[in-house]
N, C-alpha and C positions, 0 to 999 in steps of 0.2 A: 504494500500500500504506500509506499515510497513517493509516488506518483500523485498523492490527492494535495491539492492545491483550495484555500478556502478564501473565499471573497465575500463581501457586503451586500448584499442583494440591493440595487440600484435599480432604477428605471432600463438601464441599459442591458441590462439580465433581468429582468421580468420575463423573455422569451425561453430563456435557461429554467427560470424558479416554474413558468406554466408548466412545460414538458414534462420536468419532474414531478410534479404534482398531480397532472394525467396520467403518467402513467399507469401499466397495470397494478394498483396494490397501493396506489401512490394516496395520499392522503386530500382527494379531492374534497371531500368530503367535510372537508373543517376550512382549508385555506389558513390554518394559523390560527383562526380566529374566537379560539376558546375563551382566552382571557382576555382577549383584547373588542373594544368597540369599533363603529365608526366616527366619521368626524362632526354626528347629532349625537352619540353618545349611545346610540340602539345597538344593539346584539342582533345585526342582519340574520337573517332566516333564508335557508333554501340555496344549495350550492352556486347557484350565480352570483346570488345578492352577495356571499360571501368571498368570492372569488373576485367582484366587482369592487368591493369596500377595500379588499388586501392591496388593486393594484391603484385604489385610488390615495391610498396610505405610501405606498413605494414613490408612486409616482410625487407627490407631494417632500420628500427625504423621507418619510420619517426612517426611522430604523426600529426595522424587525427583524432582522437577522443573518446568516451565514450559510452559503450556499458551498456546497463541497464539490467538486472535478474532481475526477477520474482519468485520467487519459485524454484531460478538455474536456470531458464530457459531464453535466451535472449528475453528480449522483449520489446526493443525501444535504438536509439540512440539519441544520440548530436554530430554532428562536431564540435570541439573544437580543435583551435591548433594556436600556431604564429602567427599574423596575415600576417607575410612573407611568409607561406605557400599557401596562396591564391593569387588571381592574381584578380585585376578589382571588389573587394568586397566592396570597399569604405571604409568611414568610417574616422574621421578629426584628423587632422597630426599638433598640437599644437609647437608652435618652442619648443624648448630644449629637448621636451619629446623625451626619447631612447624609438626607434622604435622598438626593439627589446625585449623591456618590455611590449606590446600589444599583446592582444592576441583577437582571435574572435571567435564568436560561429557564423556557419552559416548557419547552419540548424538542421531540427528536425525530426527522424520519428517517431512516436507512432499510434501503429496500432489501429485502428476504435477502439476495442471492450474496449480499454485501453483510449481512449480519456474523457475527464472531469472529471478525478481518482487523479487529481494532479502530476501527471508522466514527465509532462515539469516542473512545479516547482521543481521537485526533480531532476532533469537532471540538471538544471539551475544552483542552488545553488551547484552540485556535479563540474559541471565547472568550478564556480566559482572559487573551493576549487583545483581544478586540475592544473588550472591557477597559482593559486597565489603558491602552491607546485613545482609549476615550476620558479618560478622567476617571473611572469607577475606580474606590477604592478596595469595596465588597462585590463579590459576586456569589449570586447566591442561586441553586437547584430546588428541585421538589419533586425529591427520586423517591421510588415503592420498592420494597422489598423484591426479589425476582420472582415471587410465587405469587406476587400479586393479581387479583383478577381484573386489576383495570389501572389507568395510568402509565401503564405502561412505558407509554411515549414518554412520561419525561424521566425515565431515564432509571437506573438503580444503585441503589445506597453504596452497594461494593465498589462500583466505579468509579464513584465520586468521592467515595472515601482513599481511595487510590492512588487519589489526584490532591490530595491535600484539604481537600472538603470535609466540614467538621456538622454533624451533626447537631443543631440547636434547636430543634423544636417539632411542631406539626405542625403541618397545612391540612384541614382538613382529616380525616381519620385516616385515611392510608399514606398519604406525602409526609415525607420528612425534609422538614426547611435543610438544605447543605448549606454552609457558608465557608468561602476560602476570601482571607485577607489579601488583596492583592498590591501593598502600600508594604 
């Protein structure tokens, strides 16, 4: 996996992030848009609407996340971005700490054939570094156990414990807030 290469999902790769998204297995089906609104603050309904709202978010800057190459070719993401960007993702809110130096990863997609390649470790550690090029001091996940029956996508605790990510809390009954100091 030498060869995977991770970028910022820009307007200019909207064409990259669609394909992968279509394709077979590919996470049509959300667009991203679990924790995130659009720009009236609604939780679009119905794969277009949300598909519509994500490239009308890219296309605007905002920053949602990391797109992964393969050979050139897109082949997995990370949402990665502020953790203000998100709405209801959890995650623990320390007094003094500037909220604004947090950031979250909160989810993952890597298709079947790519899966146990090391391909979320290398998304991981590309966050990280995305993160902290950004100003984030904290970056923070919301991994499940691996026998977990849902959430899958963002990711599990072993991995991120792996990478320096500490345990501090819950999100919700199966997420565990990660947090890695990036300062």
């Amino acid at each position: 996996m030498s060869s995977i290469e991770t970028h910022e999902l820009d307007a200019a790769r909207w064409g990259d992030f669609e394909r992968l998204f279509e394709e077979r297995g590919g996470p049509k089906y959300c667009w991203c848009l679990v924790w995130r609104r659009d720009e009236n603050g609604k939780s679009p309904q119905g794969r277009p609407a949300r598909k519509d709202a994500m490239r009308r978010k890219v296309a605007g800057g905002g920053r949602v996340g990391l797109l992964a190459y393969l050979d050139g070719e897109p082949a997995a993401w990370c949402s990665v971005a502020p953790r203000s960007a998100f709405v209801r993702i959890g995650g623990v809110h320390p007094p003094g700490e500037d909220e604004s130096r947090v950031w979250s990863i909160s989810c993952f997609y890597v298709p079947r054939r790519l899966r146990r390649g090391g391909v979320m470790e290398r998304l991981i550690e590309a966050a990280a570094a995305h993160a902290k090029a950004n100003g984030a001091a904290v970056i923070e996940a919301y991994a499940v156990e691996a026998d977990s029956p849902s959430y899958r996508f963002c990711g599990f605790v072993p991995v991120f414990a792996a990478h320096g990510f500490e345990e501090t809390g819950k999100a919700g009954t199966r997420r565990r807030v990660m947090r890695r100091r990036l300062t």
